[in-house]
C-alpha positions as CSV (number, residue, x, y, z in Angstrom):
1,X,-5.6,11.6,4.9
2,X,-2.2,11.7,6.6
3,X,-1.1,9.4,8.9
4,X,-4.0,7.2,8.5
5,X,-5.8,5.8,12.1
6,X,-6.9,3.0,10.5
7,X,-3.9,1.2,9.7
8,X,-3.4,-1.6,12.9
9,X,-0.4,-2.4,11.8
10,X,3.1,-1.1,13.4
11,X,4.4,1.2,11.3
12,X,8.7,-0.1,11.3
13,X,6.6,-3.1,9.1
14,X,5.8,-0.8,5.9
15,X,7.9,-0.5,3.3
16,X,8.2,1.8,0.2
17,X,7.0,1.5,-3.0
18,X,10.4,0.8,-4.7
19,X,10.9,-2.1,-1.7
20,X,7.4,-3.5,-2.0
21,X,8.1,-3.5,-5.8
22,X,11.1,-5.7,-5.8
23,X,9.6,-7.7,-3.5
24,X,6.7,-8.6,-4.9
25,X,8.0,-8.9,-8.1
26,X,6.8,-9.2,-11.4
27,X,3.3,-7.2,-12.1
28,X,4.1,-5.0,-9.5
29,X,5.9,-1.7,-10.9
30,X,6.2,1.6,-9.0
31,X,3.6,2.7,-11.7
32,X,1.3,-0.5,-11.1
33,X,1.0,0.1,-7.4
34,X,0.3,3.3,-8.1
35,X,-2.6,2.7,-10.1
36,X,-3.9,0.0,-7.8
37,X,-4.0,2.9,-4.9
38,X,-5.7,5.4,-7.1
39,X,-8.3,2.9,-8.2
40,X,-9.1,2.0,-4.9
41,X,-8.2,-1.4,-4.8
42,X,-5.8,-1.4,-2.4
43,X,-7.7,0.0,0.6
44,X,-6.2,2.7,2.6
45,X,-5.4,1.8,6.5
46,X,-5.5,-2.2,5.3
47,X,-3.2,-2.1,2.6
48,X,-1.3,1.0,2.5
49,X,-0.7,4.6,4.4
50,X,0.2,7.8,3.8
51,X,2.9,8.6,5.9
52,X,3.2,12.2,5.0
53,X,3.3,15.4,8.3
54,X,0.2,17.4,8.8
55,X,0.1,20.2,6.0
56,X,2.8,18.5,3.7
57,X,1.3,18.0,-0.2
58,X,3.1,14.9,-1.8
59,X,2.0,11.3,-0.7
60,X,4.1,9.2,1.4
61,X,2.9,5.8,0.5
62,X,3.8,3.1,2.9
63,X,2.5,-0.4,1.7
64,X,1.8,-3.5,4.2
65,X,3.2,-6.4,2.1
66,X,1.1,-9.2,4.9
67,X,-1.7,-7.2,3.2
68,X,-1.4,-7.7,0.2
69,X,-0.1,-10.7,-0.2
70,X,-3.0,-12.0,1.5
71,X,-4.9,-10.1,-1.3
72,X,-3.2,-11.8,-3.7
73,X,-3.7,-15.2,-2.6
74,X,-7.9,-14.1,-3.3
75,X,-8.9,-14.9,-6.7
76,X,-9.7,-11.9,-8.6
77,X,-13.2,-12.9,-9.1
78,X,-13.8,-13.0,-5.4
79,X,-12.2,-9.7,-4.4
């Protein structure tokens, strides 16, 4: 869904894969995020967006590191 409504977060606080990557360091590859997307455990709107235009076909993933850091701090068997 492009340009997500759901996300209520301003948008010039995303960051990129790569930049969320390096961030949150270790465990958290470009590949790794990836995954966690696709699997649905990163929720679209809460902690990412796709920030592609109307009509364009490659993702455009955004990712809210207050999110998921927030996830993080969640133990896994509580999530």
């Amino acid at each position: 869904m492009p340009r997500s409504n759901l996300l209520q977060v301003d948008l010039s606080q995303l960051v990129t894969i790569a930049e969320a990557s390096s961030q949150l360091g270790r465990g958290y590859s470009r590949r790794s995020i990836i995954r966690r997307i696709d699997s649905g455990e990163w929720k679209e709107g809460i902690h990412w967006v796709d920030d592609r235009r109307d009509g364009a076909l490659k993702r455009i993933i955004k990712i809210n590191l207050v999110e998921v850091n927030k996830l993080r701090q969640v133990p896994a068997g509580r999530r």
